[in-house]
N, C-alpha and C positions, 0 to 999 in steps of 0.2 A: 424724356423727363421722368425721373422716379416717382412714383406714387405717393400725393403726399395724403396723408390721414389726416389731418389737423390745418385749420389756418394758419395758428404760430409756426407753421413749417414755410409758406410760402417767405420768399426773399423780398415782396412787394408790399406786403403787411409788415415785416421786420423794417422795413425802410420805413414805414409811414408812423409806425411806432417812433423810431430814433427822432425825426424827422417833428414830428408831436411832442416828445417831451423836449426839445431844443427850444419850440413855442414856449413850450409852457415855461420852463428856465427864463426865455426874455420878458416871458409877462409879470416874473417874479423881481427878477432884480432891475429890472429897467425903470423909466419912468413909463412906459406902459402899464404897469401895475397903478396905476392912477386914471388912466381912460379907460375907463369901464366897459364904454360900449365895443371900443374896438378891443380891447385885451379878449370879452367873453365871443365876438364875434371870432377872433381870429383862432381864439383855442379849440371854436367850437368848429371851425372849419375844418383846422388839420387835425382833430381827432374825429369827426368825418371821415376822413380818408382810409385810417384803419378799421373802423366801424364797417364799415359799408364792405370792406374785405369780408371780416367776418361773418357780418349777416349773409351776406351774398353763398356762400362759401357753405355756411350752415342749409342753408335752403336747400343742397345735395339735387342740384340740376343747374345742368351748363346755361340753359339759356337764361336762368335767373342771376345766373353769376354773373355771366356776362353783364347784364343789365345792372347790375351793383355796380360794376367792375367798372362803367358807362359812368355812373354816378359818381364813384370817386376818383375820376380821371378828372369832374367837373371842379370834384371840393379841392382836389390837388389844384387846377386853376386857382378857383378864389379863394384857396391861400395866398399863392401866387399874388393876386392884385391886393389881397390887404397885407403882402409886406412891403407891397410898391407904399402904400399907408404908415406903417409903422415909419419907412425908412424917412416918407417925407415929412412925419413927425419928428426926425432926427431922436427914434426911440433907441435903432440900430446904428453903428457906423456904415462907408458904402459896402469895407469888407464884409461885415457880417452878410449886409444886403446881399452882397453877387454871387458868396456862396450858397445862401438857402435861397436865391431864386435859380441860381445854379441844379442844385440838389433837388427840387421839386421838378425843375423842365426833366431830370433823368427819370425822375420816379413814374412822371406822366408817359415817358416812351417806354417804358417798362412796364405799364401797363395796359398800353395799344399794344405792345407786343405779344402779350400775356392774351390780350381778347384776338388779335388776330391768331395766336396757335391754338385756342378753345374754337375757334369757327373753321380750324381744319379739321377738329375729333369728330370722328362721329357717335362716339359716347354721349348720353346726352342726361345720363348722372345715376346717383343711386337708387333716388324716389322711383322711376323709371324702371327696376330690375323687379321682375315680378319673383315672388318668394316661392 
């Protein structure tokens, strides 16, 4: 794996980005822009998921990544359940539905993947590197 320097670099933050603004488009033009609790609930889920890359990622130590990493494997779920919400609001049709719970189950093994190859390094980050 190449060295990334930046969050915006990893593939699991670019998905969770794409993946967040997709929400946020439904909560604009749908009738979800009207349920208030679940539109801010659910935006505020799957923008969780890149959040929590980045924090995680910034903190410059593997086992606090990981532990992000832990966290937003959790908000990729409940996103997950509040599209199972949207869908049975009939906000989405079932296509939209089976592709973004489609797209979300990849992002969550993509990033057990990601935390099982950091629990093989034994790098254990940058804060860690005495000057």
């Amino acid at each position: 794996m190449a060295t990334i320097k930046r969050f915006e670099d990893l593939e699991i933050w670019q998905e969770a980005r794409r993946l967040s603004k997709e929400v946020i488009s439904i909560s604009k033009t749908t009738e979800l822009n009207r349920d208030f609790k679940l539109k801010d609930q659910i935006k505020g889920s799957s923008g969780s998921v890149m959040d929590n890359i980045a924090e995680g990622f910034e903190r410059n130590g593997n086992g606090e990544f990981k532990q992000f990493l832990a966290i937003e494997k959790g908000s990729a779920g409940e996103t997950r359940s509040q599209l199972y919400r949207v869908f049975d609001n009939e906000y989405i049709n079932e296509m939209q539905f089976n592709i973004l719970i489609a797209e979300y189950e990849k992002l969550s093994v993509k990033i057990h993947n990601f935390i099982v190859y950091l629990n093989k390094k034994d790098f254990k980050g940058t804060k860690f590197i005495s000057s």
